[in-house]
NUKOLGU-237132 format. One record per residue: residue in one letter; y, x, z of N, C-alpha, C in turn. Coordinates in Angstrom, 3 decimals. Atoms other than C-alpha are relative to their C-alpha. Layout:
<atom "A",<Y,X,Z>,<Y,X,Z>,<Y,X,Z>>;
...
//
This chain:
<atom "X",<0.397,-1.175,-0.737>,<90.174,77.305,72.077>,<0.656,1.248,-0.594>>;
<atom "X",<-0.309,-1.642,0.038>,<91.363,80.017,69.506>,<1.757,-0.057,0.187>>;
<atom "X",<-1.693,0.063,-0.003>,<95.308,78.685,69.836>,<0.206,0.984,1.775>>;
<atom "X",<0.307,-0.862,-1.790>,<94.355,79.292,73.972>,<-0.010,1.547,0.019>>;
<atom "X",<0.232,-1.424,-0.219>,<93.279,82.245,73.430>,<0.808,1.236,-0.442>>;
<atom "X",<-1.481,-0.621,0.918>,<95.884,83.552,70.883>,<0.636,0.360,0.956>>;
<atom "X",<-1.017,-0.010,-1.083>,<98.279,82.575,73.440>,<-0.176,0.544,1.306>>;
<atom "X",<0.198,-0.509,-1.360>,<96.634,84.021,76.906>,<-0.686,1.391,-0.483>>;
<atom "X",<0.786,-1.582,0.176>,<95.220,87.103,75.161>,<0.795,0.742,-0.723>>;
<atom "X",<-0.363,-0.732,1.080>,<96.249,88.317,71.771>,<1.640,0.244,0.215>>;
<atom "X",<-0.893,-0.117,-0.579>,<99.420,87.616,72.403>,<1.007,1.192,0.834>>;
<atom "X",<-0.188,-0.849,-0.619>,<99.848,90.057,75.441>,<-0.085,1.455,-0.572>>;
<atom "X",<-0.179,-1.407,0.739>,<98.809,93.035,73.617>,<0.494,0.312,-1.319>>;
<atom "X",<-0.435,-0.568,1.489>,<100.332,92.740,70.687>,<1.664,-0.172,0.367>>;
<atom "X",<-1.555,-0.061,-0.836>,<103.865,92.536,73.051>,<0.152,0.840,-0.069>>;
<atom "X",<-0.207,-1.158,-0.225>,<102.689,95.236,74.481>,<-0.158,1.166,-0.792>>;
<atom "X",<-0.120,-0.747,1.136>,<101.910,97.360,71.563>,<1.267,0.104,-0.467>>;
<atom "X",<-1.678,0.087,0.959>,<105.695,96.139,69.944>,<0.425,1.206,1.182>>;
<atom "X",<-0.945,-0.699,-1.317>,<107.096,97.083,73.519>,<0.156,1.330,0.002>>;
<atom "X",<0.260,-1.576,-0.654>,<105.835,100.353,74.228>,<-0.352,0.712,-1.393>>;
<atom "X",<-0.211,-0.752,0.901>,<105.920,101.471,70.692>,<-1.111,0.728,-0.448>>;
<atom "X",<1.167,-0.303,0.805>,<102.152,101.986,69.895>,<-0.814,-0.849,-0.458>>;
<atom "X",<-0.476,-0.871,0.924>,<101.771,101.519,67.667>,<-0.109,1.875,0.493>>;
<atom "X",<-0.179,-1.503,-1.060>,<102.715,104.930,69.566>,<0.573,-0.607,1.530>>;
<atom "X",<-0.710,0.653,-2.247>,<102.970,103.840,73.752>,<1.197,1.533,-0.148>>;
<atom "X",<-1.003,-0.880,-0.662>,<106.296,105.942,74.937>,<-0.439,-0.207,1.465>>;
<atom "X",<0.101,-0.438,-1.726>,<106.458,107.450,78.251>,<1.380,-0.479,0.382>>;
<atom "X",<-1.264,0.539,-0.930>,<108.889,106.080,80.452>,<0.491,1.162,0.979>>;
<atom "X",<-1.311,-1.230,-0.191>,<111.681,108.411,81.602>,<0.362,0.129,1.491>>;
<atom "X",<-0.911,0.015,-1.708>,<112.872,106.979,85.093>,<-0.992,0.284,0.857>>;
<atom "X",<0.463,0.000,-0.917>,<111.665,108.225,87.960>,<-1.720,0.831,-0.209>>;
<atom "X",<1.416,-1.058,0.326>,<107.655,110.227,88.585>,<-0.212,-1.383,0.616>>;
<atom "X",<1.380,0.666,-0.581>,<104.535,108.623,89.466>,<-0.318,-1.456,-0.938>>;
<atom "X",<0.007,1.070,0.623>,<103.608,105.330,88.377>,<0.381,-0.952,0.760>>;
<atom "X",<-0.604,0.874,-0.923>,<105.041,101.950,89.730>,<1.195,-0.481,-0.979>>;
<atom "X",<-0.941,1.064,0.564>,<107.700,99.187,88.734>,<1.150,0.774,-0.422>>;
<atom "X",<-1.351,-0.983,-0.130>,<110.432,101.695,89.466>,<0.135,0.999,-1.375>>;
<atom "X",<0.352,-0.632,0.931>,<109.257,103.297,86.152>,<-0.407,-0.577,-1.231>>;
<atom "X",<0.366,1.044,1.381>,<107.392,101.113,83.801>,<-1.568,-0.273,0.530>>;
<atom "X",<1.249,0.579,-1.033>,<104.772,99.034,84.545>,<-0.532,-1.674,-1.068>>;
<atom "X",<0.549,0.853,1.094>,<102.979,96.040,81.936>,<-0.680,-0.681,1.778>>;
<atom "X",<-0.219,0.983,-0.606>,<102.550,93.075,84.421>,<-0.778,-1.241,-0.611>>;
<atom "X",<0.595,1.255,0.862>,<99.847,90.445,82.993>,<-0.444,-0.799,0.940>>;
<atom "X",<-0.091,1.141,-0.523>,<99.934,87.043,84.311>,<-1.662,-0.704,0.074>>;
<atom "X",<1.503,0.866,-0.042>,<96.273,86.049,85.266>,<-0.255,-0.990,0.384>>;
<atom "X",<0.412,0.837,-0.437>,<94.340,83.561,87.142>,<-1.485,0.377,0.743>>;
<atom "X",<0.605,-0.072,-0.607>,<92.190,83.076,89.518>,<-1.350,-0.148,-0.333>>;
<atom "X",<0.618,0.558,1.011>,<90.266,81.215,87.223>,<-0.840,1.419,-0.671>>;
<atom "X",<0.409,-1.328,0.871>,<89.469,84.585,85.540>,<-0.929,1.155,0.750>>;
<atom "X",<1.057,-0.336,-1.040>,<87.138,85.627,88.001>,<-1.489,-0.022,-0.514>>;
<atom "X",<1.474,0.118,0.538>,<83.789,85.946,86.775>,<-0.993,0.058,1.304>>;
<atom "X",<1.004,0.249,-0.960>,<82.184,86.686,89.988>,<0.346,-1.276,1.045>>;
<atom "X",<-0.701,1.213,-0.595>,<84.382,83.783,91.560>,<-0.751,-1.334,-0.499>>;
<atom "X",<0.014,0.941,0.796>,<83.280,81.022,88.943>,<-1.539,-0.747,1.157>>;
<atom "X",<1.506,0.042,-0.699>,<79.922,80.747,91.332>,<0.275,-1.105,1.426>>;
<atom "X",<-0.678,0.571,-1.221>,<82.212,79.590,94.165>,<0.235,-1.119,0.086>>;
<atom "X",<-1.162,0.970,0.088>,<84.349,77.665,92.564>,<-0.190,-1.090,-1.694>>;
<atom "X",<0.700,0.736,1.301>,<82.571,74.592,90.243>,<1.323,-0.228,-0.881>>;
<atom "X",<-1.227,0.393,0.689>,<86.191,73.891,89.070>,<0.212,0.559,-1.223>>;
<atom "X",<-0.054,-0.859,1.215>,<86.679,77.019,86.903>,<-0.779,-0.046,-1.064>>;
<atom "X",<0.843,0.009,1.258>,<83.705,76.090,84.862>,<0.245,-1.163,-1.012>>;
<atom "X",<-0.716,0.807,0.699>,<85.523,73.144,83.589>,<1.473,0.346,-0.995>>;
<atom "X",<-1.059,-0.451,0.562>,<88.493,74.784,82.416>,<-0.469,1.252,-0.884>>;
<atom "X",<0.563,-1.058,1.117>,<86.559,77.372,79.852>,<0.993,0.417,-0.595>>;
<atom "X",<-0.709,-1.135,0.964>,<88.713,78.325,77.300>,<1.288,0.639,0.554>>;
<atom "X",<-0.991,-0.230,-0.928>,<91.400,78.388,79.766>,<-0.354,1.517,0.332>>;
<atom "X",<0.813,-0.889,-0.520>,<88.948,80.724,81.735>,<0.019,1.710,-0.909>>;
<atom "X",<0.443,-1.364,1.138>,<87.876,83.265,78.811>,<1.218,0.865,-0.478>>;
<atom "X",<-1.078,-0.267,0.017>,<91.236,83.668,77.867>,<0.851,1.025,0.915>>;
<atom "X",<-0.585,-0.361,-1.535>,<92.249,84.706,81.273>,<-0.751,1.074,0.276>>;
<atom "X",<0.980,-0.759,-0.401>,<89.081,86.834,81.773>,<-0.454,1.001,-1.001>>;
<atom "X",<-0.471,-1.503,1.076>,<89.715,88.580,78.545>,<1.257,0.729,-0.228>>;
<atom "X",<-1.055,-0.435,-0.435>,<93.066,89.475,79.394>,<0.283,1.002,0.962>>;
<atom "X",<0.063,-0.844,-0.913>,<91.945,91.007,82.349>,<-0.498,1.650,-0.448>>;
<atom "X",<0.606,-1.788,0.697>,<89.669,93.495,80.030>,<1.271,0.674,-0.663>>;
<atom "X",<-1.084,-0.318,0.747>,<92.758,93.917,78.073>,<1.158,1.439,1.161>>;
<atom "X",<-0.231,-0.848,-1.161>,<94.366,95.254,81.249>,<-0.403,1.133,0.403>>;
<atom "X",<0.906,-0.681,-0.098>,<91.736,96.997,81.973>,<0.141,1.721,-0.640>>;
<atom "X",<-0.251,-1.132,1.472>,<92.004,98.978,78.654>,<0.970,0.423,-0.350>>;
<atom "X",<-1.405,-0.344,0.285>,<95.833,99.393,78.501>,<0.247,1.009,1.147>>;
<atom "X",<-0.190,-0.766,-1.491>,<95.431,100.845,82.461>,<-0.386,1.594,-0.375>>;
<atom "X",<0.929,-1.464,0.114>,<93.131,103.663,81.308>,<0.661,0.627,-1.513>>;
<atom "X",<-0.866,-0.677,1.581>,<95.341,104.179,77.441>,<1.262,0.021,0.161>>;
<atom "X",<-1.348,-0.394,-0.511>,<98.503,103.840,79.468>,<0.180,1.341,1.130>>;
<atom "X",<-0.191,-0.800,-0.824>,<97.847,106.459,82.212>,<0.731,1.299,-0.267>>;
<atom "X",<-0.725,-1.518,0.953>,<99.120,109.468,80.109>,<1.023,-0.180,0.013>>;
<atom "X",<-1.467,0.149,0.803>,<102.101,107.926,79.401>,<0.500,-0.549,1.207>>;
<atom "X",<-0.594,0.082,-1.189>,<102.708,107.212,83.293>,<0.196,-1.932,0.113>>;
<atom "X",<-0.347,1.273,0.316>,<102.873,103.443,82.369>,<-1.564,-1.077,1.050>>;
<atom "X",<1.221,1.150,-1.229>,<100.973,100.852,85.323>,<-0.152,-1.452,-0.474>>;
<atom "X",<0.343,1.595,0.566>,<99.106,97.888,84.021>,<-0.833,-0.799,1.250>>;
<atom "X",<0.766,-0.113,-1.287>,<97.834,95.637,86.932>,<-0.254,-1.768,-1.150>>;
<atom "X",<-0.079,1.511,-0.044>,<96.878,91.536,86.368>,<0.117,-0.674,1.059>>;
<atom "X",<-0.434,1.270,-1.471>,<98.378,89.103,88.757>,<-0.361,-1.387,-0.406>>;
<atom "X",<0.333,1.470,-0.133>,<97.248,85.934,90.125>,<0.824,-0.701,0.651>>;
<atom "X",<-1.089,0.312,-0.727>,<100.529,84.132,90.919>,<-0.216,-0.833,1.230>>;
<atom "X",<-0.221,1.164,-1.061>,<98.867,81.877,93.350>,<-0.547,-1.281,-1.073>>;
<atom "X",<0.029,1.410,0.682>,<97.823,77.917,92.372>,<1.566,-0.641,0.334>>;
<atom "X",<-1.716,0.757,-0.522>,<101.539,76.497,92.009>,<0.439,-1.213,-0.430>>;
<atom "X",<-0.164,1.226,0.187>,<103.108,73.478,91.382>,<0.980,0.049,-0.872>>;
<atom "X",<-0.365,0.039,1.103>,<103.795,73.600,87.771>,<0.251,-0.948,-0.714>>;
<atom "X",<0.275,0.438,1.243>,<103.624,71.762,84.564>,<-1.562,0.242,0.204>>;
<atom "X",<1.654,-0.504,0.532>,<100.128,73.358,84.339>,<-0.665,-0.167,1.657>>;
<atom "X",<0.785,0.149,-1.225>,<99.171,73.683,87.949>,<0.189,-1.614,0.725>>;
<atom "X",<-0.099,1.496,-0.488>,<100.062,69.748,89.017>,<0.510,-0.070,1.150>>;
<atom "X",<-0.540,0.684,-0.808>,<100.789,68.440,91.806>,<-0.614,0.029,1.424>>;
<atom "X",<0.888,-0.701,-1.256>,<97.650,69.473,93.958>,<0.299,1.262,0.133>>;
<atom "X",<-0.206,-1.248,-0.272>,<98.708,72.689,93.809>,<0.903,0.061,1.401>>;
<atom "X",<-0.666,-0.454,-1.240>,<99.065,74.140,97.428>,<1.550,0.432,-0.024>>;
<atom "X",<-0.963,-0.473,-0.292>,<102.219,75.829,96.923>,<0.825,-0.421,-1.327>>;
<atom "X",<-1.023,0.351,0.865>,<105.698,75.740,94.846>,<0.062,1.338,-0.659>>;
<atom "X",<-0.286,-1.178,0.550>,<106.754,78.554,93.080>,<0.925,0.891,0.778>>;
<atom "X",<-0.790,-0.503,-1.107>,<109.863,79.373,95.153>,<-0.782,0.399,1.468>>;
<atom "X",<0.672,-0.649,-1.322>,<107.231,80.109,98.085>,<-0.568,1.343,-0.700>>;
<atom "X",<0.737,-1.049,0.570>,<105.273,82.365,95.926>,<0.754,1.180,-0.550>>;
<atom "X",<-0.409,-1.137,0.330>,<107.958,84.597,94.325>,<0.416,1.110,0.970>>;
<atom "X",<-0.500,-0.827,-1.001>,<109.174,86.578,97.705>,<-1.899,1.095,-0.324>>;
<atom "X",<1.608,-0.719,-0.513>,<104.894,87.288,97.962>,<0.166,0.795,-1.423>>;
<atom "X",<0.509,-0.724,1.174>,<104.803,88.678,94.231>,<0.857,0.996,-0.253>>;
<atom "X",<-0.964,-1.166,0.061>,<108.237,90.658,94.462>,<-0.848,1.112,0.799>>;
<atom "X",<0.152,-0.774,-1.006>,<107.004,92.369,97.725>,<-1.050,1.054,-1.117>>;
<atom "X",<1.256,-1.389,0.483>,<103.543,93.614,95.656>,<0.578,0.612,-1.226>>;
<atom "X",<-0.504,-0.925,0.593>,<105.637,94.569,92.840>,<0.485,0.892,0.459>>;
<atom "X",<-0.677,-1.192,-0.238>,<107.753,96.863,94.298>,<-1.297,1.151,0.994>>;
<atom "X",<0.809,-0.949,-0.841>,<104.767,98.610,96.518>,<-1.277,0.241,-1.498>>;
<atom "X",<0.754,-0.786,0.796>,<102.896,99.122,93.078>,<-0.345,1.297,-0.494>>;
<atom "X",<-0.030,-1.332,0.387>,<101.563,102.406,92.527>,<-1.458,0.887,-1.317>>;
<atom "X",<1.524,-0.568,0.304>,<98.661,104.713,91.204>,<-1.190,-0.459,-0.073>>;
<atom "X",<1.241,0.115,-0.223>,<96.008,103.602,92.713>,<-0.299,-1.865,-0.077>>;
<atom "X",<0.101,1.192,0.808>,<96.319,100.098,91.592>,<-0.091,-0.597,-1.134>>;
<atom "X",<-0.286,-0.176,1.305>,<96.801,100.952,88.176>,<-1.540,-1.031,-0.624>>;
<atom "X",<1.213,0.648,0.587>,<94.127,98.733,86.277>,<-0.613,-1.267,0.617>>;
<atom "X",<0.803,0.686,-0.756>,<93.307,96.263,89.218>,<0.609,-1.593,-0.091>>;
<atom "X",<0.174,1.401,0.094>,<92.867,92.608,89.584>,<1.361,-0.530,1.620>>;
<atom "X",<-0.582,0.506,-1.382>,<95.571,91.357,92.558>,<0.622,-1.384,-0.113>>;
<atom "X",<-0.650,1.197,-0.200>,<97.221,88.356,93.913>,<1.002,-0.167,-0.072>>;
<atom "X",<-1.140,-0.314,-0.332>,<100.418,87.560,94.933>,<0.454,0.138,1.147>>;
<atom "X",<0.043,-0.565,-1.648>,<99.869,88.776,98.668>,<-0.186,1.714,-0.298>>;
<atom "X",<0.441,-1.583,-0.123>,<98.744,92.420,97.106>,<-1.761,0.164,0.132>>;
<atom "X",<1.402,0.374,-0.104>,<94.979,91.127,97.541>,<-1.243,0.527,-1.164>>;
<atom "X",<1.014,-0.383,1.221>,<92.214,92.889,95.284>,<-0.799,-1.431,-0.101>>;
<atom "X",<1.195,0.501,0.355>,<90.380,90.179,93.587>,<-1.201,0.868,-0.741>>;
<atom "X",<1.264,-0.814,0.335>,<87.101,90.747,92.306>,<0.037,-0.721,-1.683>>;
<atom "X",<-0.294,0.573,1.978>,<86.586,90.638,88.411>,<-1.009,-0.648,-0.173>>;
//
């Protein structure tokens, strides 16, 4: 559980700390507003990471550390959205979809090559008012 978690949590912010130099976060230079076109921290969630979802969906309660991982990542987000805003920098968490991975199998509805056109599109329409939020790879608010 704590290798999992290392790897789907700690991990991410201690990238993003190297990355963005806070240590000290830098402001990103190109372009106003917030959005991809500028700088933008991009964390790879799951659906799984749903807390009000898990109710739905008996599946997710089998995959725990998976889960926590995922659903503390999101706070992480969360907390980088609201300590990045100053510095013009957009943190969102995406749910690429269930795909047909290594990790996602073989039941997984979709491939990956279907799913990247859907996750480009919501990158590039990222802005402001998304800054901090839970989405899919349609642009879809999940719920945390």
């Amino acid at each position: 559980m704590l290798t999992i978690y290392e790897t789907n949590t700690v991990a991410q912010l201690m990238v993003t700390k190297v990355r963005t130099g806070r240590g000290g976060f830098v402001t990103a230079q190109l372009g106003t507003g917030m959005g991809c076109h500028r700088a933008a921290i991009i964390n790879m969630s799951s659906l799984a990471a749903s807390m009000q979802l898990v109710q739905a969906n008996e599946m997710f309660l089998k995959v725990y550390p998976y889960r926590i991982a995922k659903t503390a990542l999101n706070m992480i987000t969360r907390c980088l959205a609201a300590d990045l805003k100053s510095d013009g920098i957009l943190c969102i968490s995406l749910h690429p979809g269930w795909l047909q991975t290594d990790m996602g199998g073989n039941m997984a509805p979709m491939q990956v090559q279907e799913a990247i056109p859907g996750i480009l599109s919501v990158l590039d329409r990222l802005g402001e008012k998304e800054n901090g939020s839970f989405l899919d790879w349609q642009g879809e608010t999940l719920p945390w």
